[in-house]
C-alpha beads as a LAMMPS data file, in Angstrom:
LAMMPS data file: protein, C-alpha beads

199 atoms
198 bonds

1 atom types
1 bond types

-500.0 500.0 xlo xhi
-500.0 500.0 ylo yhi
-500.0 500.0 zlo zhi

Masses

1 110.0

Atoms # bond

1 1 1 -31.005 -353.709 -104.978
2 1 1 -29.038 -353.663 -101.432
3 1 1 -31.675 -354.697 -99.015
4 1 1 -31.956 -351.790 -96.109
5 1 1 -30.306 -352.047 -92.872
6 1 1 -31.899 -353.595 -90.053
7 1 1 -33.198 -351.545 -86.906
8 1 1 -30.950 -351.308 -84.030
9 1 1 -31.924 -353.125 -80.512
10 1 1 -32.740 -351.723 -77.727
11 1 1 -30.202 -352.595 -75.018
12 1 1 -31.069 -353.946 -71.889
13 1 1 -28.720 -351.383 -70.239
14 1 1 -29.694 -347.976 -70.078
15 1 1 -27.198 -345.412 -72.185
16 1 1 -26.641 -347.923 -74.577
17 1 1 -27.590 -348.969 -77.771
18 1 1 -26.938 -352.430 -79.674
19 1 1 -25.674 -351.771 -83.234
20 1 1 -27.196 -354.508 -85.498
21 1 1 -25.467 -357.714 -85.535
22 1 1 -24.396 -357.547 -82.162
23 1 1 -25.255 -359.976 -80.001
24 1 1 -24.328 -358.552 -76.535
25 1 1 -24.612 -355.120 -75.627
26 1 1 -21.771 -353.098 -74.243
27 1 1 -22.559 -350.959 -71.379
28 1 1 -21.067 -347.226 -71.586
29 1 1 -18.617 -346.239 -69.075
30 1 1 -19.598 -343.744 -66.410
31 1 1 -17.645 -340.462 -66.199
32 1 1 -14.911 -340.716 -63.172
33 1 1 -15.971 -338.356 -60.450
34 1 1 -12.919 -335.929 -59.790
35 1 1 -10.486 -337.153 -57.146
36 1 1 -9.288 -334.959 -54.278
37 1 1 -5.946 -335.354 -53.839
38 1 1 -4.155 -336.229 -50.635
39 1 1 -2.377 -332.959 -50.299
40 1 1 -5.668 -331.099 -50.846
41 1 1 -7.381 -333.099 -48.282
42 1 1 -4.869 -332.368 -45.871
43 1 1 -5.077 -328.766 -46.449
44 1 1 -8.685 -328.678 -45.419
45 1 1 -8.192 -330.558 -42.290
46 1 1 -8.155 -328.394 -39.422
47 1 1 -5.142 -327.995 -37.260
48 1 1 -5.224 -330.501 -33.934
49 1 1 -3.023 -329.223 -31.026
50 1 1 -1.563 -332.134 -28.645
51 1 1 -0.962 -330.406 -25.404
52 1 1 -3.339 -327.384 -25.797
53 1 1 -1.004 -325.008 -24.808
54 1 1 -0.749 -322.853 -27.563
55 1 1 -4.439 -321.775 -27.669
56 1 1 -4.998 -321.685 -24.179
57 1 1 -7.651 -325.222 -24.929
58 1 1 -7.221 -328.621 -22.942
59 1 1 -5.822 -331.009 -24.879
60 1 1 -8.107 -334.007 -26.603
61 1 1 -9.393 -336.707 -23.893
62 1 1 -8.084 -334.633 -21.054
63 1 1 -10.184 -333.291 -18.729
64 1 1 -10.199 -330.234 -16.829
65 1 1 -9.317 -331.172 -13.409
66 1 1 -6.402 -333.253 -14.953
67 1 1 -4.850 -330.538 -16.776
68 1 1 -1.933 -329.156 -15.012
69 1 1 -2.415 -326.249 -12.879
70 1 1 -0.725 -323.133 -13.132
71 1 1 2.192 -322.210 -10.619
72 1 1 1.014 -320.100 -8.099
73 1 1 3.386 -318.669 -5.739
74 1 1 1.073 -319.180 -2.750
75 1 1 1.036 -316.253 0.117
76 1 1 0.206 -318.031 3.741
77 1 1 -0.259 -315.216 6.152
78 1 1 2.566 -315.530 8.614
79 1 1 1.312 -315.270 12.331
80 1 1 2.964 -312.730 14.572
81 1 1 5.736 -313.484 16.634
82 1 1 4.943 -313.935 20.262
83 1 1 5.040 -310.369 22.040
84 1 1 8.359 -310.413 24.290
85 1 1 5.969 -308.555 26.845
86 1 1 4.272 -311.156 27.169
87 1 1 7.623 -313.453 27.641
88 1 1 8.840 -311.563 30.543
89 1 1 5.370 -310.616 31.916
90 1 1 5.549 -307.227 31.132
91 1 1 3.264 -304.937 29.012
92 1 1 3.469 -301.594 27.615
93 1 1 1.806 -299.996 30.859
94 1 1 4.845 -301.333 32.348
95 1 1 7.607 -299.845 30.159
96 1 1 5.448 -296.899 30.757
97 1 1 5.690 -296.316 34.326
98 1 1 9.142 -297.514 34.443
99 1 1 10.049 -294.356 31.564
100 1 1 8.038 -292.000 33.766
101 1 1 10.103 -293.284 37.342
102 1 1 13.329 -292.589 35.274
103 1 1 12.222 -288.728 33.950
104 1 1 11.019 -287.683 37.210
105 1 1 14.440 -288.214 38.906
106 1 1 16.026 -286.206 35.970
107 1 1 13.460 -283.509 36.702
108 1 1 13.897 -283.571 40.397
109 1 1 17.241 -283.546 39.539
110 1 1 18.526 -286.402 41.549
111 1 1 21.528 -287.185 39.868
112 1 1 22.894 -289.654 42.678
113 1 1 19.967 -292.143 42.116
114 1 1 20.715 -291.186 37.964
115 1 1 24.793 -292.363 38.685
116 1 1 23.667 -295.541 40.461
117 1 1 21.827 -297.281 37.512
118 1 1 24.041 -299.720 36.044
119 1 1 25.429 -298.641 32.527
120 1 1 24.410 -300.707 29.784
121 1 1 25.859 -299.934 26.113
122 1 1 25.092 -296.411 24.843
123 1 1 27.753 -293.678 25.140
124 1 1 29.816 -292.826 28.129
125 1 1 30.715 -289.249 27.531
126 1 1 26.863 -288.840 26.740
127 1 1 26.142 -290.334 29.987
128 1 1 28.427 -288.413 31.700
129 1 1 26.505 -285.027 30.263
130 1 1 23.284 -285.822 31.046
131 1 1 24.148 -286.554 34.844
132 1 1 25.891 -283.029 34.832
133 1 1 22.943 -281.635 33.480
134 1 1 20.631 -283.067 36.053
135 1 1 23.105 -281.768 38.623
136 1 1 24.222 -278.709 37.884
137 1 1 22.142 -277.275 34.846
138 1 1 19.459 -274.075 35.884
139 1 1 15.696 -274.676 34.942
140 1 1 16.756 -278.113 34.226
141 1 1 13.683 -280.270 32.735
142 1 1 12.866 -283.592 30.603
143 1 1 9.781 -284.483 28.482
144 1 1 9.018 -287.409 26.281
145 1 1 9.672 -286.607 22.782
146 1 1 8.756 -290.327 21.996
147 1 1 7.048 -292.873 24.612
148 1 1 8.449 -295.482 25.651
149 1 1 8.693 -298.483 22.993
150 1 1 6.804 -301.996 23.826
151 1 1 8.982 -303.886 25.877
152 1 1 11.663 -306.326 24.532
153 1 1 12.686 -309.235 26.400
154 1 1 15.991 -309.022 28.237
155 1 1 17.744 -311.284 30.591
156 1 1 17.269 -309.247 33.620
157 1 1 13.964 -308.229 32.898
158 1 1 12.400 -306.235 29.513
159 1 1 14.152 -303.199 28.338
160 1 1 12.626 -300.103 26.574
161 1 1 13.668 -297.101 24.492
162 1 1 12.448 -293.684 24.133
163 1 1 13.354 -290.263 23.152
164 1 1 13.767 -287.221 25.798
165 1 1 13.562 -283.828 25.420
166 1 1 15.937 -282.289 27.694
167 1 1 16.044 -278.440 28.324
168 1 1 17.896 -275.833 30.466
169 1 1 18.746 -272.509 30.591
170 1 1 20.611 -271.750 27.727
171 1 1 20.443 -274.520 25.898
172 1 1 18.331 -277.707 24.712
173 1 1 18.946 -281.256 23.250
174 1 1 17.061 -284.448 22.289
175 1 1 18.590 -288.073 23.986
176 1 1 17.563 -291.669 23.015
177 1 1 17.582 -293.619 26.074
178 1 1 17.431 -297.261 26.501
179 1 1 16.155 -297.974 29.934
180 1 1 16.525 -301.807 31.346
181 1 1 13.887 -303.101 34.104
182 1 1 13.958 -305.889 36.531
183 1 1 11.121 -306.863 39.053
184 1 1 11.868 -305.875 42.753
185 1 1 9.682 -306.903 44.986
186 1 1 6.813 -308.275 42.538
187 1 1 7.437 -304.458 40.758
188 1 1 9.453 -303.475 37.696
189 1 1 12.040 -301.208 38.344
190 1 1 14.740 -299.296 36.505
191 1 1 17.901 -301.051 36.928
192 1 1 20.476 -299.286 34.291
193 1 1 20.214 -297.098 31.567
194 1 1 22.099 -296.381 27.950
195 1 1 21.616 -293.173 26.360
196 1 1 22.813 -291.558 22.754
197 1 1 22.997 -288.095 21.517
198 1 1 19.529 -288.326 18.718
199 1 1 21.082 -286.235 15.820

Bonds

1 1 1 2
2 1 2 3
3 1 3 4
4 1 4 5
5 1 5 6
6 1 6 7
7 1 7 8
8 1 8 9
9 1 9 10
10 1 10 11
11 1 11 12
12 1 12 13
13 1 13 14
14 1 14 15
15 1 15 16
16 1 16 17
17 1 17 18
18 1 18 19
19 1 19 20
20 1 20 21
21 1 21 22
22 1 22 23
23 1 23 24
24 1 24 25
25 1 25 26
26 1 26 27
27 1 27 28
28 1 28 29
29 1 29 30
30 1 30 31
31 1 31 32
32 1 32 33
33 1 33 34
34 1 34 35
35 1 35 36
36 1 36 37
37 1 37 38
38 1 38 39
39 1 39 40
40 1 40 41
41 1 41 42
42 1 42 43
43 1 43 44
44 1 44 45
45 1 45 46
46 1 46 47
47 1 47 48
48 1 48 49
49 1 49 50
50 1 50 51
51 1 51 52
52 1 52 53
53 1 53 54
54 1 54 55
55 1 55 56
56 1 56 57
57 1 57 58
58 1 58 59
59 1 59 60
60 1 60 61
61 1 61 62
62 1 62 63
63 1 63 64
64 1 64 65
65 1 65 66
66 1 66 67
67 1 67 68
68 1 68 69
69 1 69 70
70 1 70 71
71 1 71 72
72 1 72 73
73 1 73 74
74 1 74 75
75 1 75 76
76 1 76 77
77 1 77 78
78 1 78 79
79 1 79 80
80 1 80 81
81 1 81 82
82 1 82 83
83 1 83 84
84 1 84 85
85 1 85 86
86 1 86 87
87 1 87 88
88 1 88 89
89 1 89 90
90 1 90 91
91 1 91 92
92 1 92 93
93 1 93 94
94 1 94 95
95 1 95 96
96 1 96 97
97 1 97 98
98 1 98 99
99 1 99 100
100 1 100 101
101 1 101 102
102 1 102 103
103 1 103 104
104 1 104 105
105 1 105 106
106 1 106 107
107 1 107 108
108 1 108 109
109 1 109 110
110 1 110 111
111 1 111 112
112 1 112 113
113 1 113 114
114 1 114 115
115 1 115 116
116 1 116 117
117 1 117 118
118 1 118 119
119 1 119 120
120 1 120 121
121 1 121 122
122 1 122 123
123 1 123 124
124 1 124 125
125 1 125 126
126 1 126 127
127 1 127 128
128 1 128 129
129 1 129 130
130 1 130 131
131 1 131 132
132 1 132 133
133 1 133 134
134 1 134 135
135 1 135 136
136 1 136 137
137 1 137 138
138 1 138 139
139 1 139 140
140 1 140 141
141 1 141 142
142 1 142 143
143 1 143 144
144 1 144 145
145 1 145 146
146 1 146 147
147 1 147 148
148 1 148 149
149 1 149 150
150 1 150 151
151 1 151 152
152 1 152 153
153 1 153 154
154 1 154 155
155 1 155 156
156 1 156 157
157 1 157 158
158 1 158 159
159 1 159 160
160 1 160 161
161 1 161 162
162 1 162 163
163 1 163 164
164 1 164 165
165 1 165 166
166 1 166 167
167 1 167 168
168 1 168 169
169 1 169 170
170 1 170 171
171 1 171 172
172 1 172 173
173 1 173 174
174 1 174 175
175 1 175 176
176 1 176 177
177 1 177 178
178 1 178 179
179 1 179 180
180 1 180 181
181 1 181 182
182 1 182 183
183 1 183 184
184 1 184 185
185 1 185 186
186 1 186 187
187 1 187 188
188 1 188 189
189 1 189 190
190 1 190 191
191 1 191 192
192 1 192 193
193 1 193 194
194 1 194 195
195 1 195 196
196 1 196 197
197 1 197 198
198 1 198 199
């Protein structure tokens, strides 16, 4: 009779078993774990932006204050210009009185002392009218439509503008004056005149 087979050994690694005979025991091999490939990987990695400019977020190992700033057009408040009163020593008080010393001869209708102020620009023939008007026209009288303006520097003095209402019997109109002072006698005085029909 065929003698029965022997009993297998156990192994001395676990997972394995010995068939009979054998005198070393081979050990199983594990199951590979599943690889990730490198295109996979890379899919999962999040995005990394270099200057930070696209999401608004300062770039890796940069820090705030380094960052470059924004351009900002930057708006310094410009300081006035130096009054040109205050260059020639006048003030609006001045251009003022001088304005009122230069109506009340049109209203008291002295037309000589009007003829004797030096012409300086304006218009000639509108000139002309207004001393024939403070000569000759009835009911003749002048009011400020417009005070006199701050003074402006000039080379004789300051000069001034203003706008007169001039009225008469039978008829009315509006003249822009420009009135140039110089001091006489530590006092500002009208020296010449310009004048233009105001439309």
């Amino acid at each position: 009779t065929a003698a029965a087979p022997a009993p297998a050994r156990a192994s001395a690694t676990p997972g394995t078993v010995s068939p009979a005979g054998d005198s070393l025991a081979r050990p199983q091999t594990p199951p590979r774990a599943p690889q990730i490939t490198q295109r996979a990987a890379q899919s999962t990695t999040l995005p990394t932006h270099q200057d930070g400019a696209r999401d608004g977020s300062t770039p890796p190992g940069t820090s705030a204050s380094s960052a470059p700033a924004a351009s900002v057009s930057a708006t310094t408040p410009v300081s006035p210009p130096a009054s040109a009163s205050r260059a020639v020593g006048a003030n609006l008080d001045d251009a003022r009185t001088v304005s009122n010393a230069f109506v009340t001869l049109l209203n008291h209708q002295q037309y000589r002392d009007v003829a004797k102020l030096t012409a300086i620009g304006g218009d000639a023939v509108t000139r002309a009218e207004l001393i024939k008007l403070t000569n000759t026209a009835k009911d003749f009288a002048v009011g400020f439509e417009r005070l006199a303006s701050a003074p402006e520097a000039w080379s004789g003095g300051f000069q001034t503008e203003c706008l007169l209402d001039a009225e008469w019997r039978g008829g009315k109109k509006t003249f822009r004056v420009m009135l140039y002072a110089s001091k006489i006698d530590n006092e500002w005085h009208v020296v010449g005149f310009g004048v233009q029909t105001e439309l």
